[in-house]
C-alpha positions as CSV (number, residue, x, y, z in Angstrom):
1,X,164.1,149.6,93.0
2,X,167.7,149.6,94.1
3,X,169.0,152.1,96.0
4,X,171.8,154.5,94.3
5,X,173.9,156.6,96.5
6,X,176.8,155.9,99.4
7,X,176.4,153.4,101.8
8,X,177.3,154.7,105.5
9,X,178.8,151.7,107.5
10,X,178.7,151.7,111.3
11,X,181.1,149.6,113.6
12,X,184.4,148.6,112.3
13,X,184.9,145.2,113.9
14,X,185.6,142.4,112.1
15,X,182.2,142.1,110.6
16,X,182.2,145.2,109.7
17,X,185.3,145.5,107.8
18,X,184.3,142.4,106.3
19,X,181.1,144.3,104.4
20,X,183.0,146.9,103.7
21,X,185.1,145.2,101.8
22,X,181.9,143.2,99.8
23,X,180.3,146.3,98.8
24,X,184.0,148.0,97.6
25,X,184.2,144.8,95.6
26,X,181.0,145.6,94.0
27,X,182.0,149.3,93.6
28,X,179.7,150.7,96.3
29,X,180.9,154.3,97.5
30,X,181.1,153.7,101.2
31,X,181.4,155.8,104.2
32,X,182.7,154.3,107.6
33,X,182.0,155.8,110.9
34,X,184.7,154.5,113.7
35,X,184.6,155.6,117.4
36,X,188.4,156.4,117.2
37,X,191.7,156.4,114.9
38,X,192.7,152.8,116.3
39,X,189.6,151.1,114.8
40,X,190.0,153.6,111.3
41,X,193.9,151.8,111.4
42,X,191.9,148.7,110.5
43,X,190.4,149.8,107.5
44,X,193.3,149.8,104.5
45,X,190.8,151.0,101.6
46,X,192.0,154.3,100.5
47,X,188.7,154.1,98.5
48,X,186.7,154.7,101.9
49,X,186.0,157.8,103.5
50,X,186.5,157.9,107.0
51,X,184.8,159.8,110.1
52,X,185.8,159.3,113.5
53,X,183.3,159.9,116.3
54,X,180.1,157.9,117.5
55,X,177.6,156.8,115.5
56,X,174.8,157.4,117.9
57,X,175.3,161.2,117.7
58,X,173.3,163.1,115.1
59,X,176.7,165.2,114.3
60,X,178.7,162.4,113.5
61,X,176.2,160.9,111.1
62,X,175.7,164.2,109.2
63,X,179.4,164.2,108.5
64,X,178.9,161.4,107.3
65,X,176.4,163.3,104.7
66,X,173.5,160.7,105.9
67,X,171.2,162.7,104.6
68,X,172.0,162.1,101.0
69,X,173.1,158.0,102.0
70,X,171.3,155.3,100.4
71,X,171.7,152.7,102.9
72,X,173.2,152.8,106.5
73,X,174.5,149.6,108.1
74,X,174.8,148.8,111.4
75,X,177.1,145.6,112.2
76,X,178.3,146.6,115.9
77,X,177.6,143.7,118.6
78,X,175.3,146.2,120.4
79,X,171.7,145.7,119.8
80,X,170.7,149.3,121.8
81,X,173.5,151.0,120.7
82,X,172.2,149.9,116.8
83,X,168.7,150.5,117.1
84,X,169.6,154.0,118.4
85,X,171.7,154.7,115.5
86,X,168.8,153.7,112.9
87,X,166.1,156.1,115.1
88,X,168.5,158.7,114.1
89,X,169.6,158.0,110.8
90,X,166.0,158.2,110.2
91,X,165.3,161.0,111.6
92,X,168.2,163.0,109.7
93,X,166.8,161.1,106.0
94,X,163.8,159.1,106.0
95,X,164.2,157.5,103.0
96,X,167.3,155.8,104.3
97,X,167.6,151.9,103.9
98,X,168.5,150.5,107.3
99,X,170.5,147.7,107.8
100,X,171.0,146.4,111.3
101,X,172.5,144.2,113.1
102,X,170.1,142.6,115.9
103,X,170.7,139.4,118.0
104,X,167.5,139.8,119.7
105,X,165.5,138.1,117.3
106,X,161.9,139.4,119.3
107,X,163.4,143.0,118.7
108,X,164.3,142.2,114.8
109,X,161.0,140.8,114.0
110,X,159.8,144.8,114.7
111,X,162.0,146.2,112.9
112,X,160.1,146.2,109.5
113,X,157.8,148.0,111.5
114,X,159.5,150.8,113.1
115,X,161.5,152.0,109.6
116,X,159.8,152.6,106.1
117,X,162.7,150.7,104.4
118,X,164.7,148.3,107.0
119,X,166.1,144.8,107.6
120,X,167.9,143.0,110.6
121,X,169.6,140.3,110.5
122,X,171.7,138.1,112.9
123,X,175.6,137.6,112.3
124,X,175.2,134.3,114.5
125,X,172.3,132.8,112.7
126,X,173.4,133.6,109.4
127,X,176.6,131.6,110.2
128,X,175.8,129.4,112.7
129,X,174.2,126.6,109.8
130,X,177.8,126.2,108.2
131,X,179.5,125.4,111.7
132,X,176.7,122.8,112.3
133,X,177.2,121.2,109.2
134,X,180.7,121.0,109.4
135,X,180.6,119.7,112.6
136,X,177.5,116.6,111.9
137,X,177.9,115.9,108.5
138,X,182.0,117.6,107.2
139,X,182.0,119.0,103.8
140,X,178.2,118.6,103.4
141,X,174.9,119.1,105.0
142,X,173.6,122.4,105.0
143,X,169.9,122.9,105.1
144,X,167.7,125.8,104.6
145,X,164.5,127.1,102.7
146,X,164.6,128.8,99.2
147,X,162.1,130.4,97.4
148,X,159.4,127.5,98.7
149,X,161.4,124.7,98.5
150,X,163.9,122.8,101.3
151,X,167.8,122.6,100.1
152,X,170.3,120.7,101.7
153,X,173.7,120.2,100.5
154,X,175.2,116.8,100.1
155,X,178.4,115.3,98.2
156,X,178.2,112.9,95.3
157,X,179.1,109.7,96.9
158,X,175.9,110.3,99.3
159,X,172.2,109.1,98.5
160,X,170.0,111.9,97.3
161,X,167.3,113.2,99.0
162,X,165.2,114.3,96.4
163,X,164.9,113.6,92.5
164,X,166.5,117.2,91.5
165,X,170.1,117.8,92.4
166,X,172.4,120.4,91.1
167,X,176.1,120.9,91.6
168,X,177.7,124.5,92.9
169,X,181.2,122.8,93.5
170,X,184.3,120.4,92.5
171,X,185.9,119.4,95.7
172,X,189.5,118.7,94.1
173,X,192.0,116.1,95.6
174,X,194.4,118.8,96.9
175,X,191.6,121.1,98.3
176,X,191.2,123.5,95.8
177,X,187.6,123.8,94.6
178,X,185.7,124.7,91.4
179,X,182.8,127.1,92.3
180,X,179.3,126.5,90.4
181,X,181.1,123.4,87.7
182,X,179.6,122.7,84.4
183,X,178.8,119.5,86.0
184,X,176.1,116.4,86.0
185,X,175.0,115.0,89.2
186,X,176.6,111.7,88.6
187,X,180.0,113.0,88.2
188,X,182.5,111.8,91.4
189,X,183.9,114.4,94.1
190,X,180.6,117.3,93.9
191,X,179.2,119.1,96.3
192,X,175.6,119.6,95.1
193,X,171.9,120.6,96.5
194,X,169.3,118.5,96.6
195,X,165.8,120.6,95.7
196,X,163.3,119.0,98.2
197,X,159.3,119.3,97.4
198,X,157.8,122.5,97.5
199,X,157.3,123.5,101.2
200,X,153.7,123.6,102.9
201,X,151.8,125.7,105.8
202,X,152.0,122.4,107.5
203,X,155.7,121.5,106.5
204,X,156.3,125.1,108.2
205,X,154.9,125.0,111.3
206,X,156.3,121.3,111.7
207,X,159.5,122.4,110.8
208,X,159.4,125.6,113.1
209,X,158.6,122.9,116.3
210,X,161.6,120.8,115.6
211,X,163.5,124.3,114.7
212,X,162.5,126.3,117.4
213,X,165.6,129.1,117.7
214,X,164.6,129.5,113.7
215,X,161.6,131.4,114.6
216,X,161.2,135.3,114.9
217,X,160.4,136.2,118.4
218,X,159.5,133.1,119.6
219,X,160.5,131.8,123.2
220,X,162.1,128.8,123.9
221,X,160.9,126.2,126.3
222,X,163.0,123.9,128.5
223,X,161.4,120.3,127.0
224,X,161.1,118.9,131.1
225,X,159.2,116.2,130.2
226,X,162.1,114.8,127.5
227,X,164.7,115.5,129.9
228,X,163.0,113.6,132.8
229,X,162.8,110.4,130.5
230,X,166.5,111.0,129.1
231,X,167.7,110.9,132.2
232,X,166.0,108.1,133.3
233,X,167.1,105.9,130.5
234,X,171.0,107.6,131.1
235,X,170.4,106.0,133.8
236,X,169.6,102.5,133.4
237,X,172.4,102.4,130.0
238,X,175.1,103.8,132.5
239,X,174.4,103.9,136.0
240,X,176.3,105.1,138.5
241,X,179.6,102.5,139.3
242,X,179.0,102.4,143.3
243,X,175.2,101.7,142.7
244,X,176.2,99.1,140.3
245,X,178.4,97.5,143.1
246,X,175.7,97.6,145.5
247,X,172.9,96.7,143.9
248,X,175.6,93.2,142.7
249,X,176.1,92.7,146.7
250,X,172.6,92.9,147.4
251,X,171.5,90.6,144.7
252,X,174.0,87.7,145.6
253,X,173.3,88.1,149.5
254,X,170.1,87.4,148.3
255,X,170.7,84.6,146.8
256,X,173.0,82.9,149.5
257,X,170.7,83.8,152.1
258,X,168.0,82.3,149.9
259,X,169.9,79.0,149.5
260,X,170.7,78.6,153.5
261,X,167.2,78.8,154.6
262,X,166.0,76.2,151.6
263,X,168.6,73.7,153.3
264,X,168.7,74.6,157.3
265,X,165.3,75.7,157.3
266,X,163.5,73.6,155.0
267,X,161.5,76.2,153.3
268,X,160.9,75.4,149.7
269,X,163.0,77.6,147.0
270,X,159.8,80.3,146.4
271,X,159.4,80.4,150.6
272,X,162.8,81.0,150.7
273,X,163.2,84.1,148.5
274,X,160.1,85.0,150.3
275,X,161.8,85.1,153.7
276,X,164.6,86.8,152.5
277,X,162.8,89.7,151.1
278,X,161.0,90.0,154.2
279,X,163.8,90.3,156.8
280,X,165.6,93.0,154.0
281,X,162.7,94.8,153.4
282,X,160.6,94.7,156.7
283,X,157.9,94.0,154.1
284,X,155.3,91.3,155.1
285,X,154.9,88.4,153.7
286,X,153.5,84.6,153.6
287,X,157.0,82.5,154.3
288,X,158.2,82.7,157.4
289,X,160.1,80.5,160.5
290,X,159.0,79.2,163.4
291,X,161.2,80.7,166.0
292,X,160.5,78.5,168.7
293,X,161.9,75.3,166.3
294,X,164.5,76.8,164.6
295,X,168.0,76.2,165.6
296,X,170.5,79.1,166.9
297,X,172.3,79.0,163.6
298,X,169.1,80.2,162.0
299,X,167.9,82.4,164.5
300,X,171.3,84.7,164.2
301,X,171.5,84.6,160.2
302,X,167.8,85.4,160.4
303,X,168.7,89.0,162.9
304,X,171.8,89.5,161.1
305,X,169.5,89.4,157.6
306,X,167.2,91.4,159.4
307,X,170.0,94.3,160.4
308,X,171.7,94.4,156.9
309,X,167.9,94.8,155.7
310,X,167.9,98.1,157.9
311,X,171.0,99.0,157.0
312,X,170.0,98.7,153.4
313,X,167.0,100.9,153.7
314,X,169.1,103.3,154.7
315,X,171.5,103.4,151.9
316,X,169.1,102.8,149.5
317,X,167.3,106.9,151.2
318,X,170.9,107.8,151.3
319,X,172.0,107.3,147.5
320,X,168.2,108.7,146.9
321,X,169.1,111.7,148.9
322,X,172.8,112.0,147.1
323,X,171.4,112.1,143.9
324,X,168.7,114.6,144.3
325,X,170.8,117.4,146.3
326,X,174.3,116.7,144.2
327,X,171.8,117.8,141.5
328,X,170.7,121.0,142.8
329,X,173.6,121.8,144.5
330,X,175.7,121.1,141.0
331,X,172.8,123.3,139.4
332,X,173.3,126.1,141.8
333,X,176.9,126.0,141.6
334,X,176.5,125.7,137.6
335,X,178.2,122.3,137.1
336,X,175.7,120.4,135.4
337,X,176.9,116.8,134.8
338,X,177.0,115.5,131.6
339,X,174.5,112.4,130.6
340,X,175.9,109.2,131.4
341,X,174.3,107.7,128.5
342,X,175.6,110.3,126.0
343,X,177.4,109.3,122.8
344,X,178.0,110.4,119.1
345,X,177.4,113.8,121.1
346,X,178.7,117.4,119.8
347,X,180.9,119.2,122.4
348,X,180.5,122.8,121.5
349,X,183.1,125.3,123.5
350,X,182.3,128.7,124.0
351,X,179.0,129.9,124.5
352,X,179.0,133.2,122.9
353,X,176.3,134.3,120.4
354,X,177.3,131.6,117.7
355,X,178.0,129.1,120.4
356,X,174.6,129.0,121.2
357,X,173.1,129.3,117.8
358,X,175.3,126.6,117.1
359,X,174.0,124.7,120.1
360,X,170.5,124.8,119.0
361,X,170.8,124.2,115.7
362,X,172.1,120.6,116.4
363,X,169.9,119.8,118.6
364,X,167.5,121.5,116.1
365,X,168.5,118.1,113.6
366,X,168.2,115.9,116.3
367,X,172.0,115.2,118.0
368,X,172.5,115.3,121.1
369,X,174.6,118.4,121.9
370,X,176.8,119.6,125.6
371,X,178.2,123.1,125.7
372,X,180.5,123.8,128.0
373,X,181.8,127.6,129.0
374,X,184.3,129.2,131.6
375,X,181.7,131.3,133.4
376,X,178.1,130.7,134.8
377,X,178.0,134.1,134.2
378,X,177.7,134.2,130.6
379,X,174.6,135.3,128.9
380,X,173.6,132.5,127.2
381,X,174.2,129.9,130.0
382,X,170.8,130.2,131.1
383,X,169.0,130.0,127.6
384,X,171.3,127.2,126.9
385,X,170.0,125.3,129.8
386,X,166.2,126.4,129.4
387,X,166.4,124.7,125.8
388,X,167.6,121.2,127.5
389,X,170.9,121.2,126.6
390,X,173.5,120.6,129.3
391,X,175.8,123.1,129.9
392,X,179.6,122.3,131.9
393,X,181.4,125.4,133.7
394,X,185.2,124.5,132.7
395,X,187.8,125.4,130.5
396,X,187.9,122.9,127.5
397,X,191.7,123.3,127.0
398,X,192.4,121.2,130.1
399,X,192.2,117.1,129.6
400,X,190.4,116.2,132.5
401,X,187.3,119.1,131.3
402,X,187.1,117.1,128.0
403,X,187.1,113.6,129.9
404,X,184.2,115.1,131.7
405,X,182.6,116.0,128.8
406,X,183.4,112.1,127.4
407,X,185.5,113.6,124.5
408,X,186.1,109.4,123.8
409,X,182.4,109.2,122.8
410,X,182.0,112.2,121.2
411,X,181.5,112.8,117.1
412,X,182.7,116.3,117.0
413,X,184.1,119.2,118.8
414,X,183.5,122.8,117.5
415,X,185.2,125.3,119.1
416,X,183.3,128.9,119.2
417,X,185.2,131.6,121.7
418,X,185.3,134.8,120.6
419,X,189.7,134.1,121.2
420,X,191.3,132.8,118.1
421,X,193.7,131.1,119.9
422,X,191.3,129.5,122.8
423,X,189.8,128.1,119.7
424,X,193.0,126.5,118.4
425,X,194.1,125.3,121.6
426,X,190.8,123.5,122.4
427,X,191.3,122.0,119.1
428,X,194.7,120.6,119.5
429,X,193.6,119.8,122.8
430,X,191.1,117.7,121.8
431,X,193.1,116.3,119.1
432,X,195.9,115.4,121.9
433,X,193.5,113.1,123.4
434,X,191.9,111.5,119.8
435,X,193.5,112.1,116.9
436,X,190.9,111.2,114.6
437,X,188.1,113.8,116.2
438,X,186.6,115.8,113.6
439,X,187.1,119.6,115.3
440,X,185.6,122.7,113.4
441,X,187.5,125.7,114.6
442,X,186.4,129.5,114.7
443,X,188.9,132.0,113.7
444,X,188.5,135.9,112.8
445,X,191.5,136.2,110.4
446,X,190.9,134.4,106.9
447,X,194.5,134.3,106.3
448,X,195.5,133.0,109.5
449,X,192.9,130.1,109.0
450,X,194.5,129.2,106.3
451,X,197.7,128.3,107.8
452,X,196.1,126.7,110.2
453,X,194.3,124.7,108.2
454,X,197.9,123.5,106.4
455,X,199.8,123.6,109.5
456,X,198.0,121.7,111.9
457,X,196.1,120.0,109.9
458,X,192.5,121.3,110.8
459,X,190.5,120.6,108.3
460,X,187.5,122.8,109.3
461,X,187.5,126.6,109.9
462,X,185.0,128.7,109.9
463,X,184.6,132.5,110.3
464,X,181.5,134.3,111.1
465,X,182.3,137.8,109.2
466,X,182.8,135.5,105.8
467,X,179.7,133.6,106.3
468,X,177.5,136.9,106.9
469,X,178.9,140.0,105.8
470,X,177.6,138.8,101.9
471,X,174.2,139.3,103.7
472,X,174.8,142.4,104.9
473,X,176.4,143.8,102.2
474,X,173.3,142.7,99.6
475,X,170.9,144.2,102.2
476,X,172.3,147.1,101.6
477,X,172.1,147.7,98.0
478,X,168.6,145.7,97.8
479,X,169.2,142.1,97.7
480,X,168.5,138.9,99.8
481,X,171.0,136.8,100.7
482,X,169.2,133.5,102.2
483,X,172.0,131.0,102.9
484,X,176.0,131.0,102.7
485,X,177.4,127.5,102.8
486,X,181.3,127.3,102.9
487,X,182.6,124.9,100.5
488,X,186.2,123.6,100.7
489,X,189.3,126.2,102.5
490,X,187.3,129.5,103.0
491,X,185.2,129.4,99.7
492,X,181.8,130.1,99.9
493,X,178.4,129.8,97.6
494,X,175.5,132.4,98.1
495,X,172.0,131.5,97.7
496,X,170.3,134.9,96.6
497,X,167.0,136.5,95.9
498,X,167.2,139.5,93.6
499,X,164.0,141.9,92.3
500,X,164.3,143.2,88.4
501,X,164.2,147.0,89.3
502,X,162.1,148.9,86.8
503,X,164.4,150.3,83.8
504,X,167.2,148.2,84.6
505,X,169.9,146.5,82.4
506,X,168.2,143.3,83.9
507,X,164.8,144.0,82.8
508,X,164.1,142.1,79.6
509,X,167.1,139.9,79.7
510,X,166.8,136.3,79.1
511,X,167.3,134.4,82.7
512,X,169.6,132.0,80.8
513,X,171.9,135.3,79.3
514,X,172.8,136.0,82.9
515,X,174.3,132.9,84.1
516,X,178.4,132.8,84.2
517,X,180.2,129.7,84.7
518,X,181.8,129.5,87.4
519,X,179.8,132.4,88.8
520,X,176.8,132.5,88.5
521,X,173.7,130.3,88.3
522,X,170.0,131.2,88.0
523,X,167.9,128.5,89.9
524,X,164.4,129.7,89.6
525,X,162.0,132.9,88.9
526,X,159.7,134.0,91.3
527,X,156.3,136.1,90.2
528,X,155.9,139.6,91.7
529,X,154.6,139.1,95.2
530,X,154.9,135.2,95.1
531,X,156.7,133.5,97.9
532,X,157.4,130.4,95.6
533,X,159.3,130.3,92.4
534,X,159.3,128.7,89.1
535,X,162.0,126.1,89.4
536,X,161.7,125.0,85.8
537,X,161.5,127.5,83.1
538,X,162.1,127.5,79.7
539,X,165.2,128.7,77.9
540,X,163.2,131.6,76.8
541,X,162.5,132.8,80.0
542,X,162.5,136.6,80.1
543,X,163.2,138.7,83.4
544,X,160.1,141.2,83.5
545,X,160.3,144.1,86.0
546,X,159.3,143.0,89.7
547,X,159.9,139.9,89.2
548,X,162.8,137.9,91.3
549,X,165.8,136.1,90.4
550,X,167.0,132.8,92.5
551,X,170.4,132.4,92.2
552,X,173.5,130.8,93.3
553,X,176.9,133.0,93.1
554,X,180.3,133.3,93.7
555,X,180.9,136.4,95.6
556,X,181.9,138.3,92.6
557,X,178.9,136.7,90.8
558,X,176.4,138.0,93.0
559,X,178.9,141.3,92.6
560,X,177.8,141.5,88.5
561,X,174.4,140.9,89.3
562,X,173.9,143.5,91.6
563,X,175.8,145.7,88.8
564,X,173.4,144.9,86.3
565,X,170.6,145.5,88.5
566,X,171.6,149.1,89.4
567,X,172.3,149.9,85.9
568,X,170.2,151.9,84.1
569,X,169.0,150.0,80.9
570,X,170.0,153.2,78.8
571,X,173.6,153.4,80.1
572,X,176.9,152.1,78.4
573,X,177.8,148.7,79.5
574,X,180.6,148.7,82.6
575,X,181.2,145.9,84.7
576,X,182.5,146.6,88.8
577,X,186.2,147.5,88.4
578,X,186.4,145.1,92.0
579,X,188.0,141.8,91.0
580,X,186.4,139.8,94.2
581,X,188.0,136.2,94.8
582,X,185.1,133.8,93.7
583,X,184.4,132.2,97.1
């Protein structure tokens, strides 16, 4: 059942103005709680009521009225600070619906437990998929599950990956896009899903190996044994350049020394090579000259061989020695150098909460991956490291920081500060130094991304509130969002799983009445309590009560469906007075 009441919304940042907007859209009354009037100037809805105070205190959240709230949500960046909220907003109405914010994803897999009605999710992971697909595969490429089955997103001119494909977009020539066309799979310039075969135990815990950050709770191990053998082919494809130099002196003293004791000496060419080693290595073997026959000449090539041989012993322990303390000494110091081998690598700057989500989820599909942040300090350095993935202490606005992290070889750049305008200056930096480097850039304000996507040129921007706060905002009224995957200039498609509540406008609907084009689009039914859905059904399909709807929406889309959800079956026929952009 839906909840009906006023939603209380804690932590006016930029995620959190975000949902408040999405429910206001869908006609939610909402409530904001800000610690003081300079985050309330944020919020410009004169259809929200404010309180000023902090959310942790009891009397803050009863003027708030919590105890007759349907749903509190809880989007600050605090995960302590949010689960202390909840305990008390419990507490004060135990029927609440909790929606929380939690990074910790050890922590959020309790959560269900703790509260009788609760959810958490992670901003980061909910947005981090649409950065790594714009940075490996541009306009296309998101993956996720859905009601049993693997999606990914692809355009038209790609092969398909399974035999079902549907289309949720029209990429037009100037940018603009058509949201959920009218459209067959053939037709040029889509963005469409492919529908994979339905997903197994085994496919699961396969895919949960190879996706490791994807599972609840679950530790991450620093893969020593991969990184040992990467390093050791790094270095045979590009070895250091002084080695390279030696090793060529060596081999053609070798070879001269080799060639003047075949013809002074009279040693065959085998004995010869034989000697030679000998007198470099000190190791004992079979050829050798008489000393007692041999002429001076010999004699003093045959001690000078013999001191370059000690000489090059001791180089050989001294570029040994080099390479294993500049390694923990760069460790300790937190400059980690960057593979010599590396190519077709993504350089991902910032490593904030999505810069490491973003981080593991492409090394998650296989690509090799640096990050690179100002301070060894940072929180996720360590995790970053422990997961395999190199991480370089610099500032990737300066050139010679993005030669180190061999920008020239590199497939993307993604740049993920919490600092809009780090962001955009790592990605004209980068640009400066190739022009034709695909750079997917973070940036708060959706506006502003805009004109920096027409400005400069940037054809990728992404911003975490737009990707997540659809999720949040759906928690809180009773919905699932699974997936958001941006499409075009700051459009996006949800991927949603909705119940039939008992006695709703929804109940007894045909599953084919619902769908709006250009809105909405019902992908599958799911049974009451079954994980997997129907992903054929026929026209007649009707929507019983506990049953759930798959769906992809527009923002306003999901918006209607919600409506008809929460309205009772026996009530006259409204539709939300929000008029929601359809991305």
């Amino acid at each position: 059942m839906l909840v009906i009441g006023h939603v209380v919304v804690c932590g006016l940042d930029h995620l959190g103005l975000r949902t408040i907007t999405e429910l206001r859209m869908r006609d939610e009354e909402v409530v904001a709680i800000g610690f003081d009037d300079d985050e309330l100037e944020r919020l410009t809805d004169a259809g929200v009521r404010l309180v000023t105070g902090d959310h942790r205190l009891s009397q803050v959240l009863r003027a708030a009225d919590i105890e007759t709230a349907a749903a509190i949500v809880l989007t600050g960046d605090d995960d302590l600070a949010n689960l202390n909220t909840a305990l008390t907003a419990v507490q004060l109405n135990p029927k609440i619906r909790v929606v929380i914010r939690m990074f910790d994803q050890e922590l959020g897999a309790h959560i269900p437990d703790l509260f009788p009605d609760a959810v958490a999710l992670s901003s980061s992971a909910l947005a981090a998929p649409g950065f790594v697909s714009a940075a490996l595969d541009g306009e296309s490429g998101s993956q996720f599950a859905l009601a049993g089955r693997s999606i990914s997103s692809r355009e038209s001119a790609d092969q398909p990956r399974s035999a079902t494909s549907i289309a949720i977009a029209r990429l037009n020539p100037d940018r603009s896009v058509d949201l959920l066309p009218d459209a067959t799979a053939d037709e040029p310039g889509l963005i469409l899903i492919d529908v994979g075969d339905p997903i197994t135990a085994t496919d699961s815990e396969t895919d949960h190996e190879a996706h490791p950050a994807s599972v609840p709770g679950r530790r991450l191990r620093a893969p020593r044994r991969r990184g040992v053998l990467a390093a050791i082919r790094a270095g045979f494809t590009a070895p250091d350049r002084g080695l390279v130099r030696f090793g060529a002196i060596l081999v053609g003293l070798a070879i001269v020394s080799a060639l003047f004791f075949e013809l002074i000496a009279g040693l065959t060419p085998l004995d010869a090579v034989s000697y030679v080693i000998t007198l470099l290595t000190g190791a004992s073997l079979p050829a050798d000259v008489d000393a007692a026959s041999a002429n001076t000449a010999l004699r003093i090539y045959a001690i000078f061989l013999s001191l370059v041989g000690a000489a090059i012993v001791a180089v050989v322990y001294a570029f040994i020695t080099d390479a294993l303390i500049r390694s923990r000494l760069l460790q300790t110091l937190g400059r980690r150098t960057v593979p010599g081998g590396i190519h077709d690598h993504v350089i991902v700057a910032g490593l904030g909460s999505i810069g490491y989500r973003v981080a593991l989820g492409i090394a998650a599909r296989g690509m090799p991956v640096v990050a690179v942040e100002v301070s060894d300090d940072s929180r996720f350095v360590s995790p970053t490291r422990a997961a395999g993935i190199p991480v370089y202490i610099g500032d990737a606005r300066h050139p010679e920081v993005l030669d180190e992290l061999r920008l020239s070889d590199a497939r993307a750049i993604v740049a993920a500060t919490s600092d809009d305008l780090v962001n955009l200056s790592v990605a004209l930096s980068a640009r400066r130094r190739r022009a034709d480097m695909r750079v997917v850039v973070r940036l708060y304000d959706p506006e502003f991304a805009v004109r920096v996507q027409q400005g400069f040129r940037i054809r990728f921007t992404r911003s975490v509130s737009q990707l997540a706060a659809p999720a949040f905002a759906a928690a809180a009224v009773g919905s699932e969002v699974i997936a958001s995957v941006p499409v075009g200039d700051r459009r996006v498609i949800l991927f949603a799983r909705l119940r039939v509540p008992l006695g709703s406008r929804l109940e007894g609907r045909l599953a084919t009445s619902i769908v709006t084009p250009g809105a909405l689009r019902v992908l599958a039914v799911a049974d009451p309590g079954s994980e997997e859905a129907r992903w054929s059904f026929p026209p007649d399909e009707v929507l019983d009560a506990g049953e759930e709807v798959v769906v992809a929406a527009t923002r306003a889309g999901l918006g209607q469906l919600l409506h008809l959800a929460a309205t009772p079956r026996d009530a006259p026929v409204s539709t939300p007075s929000g008029s929601p952009e359809g991305g």
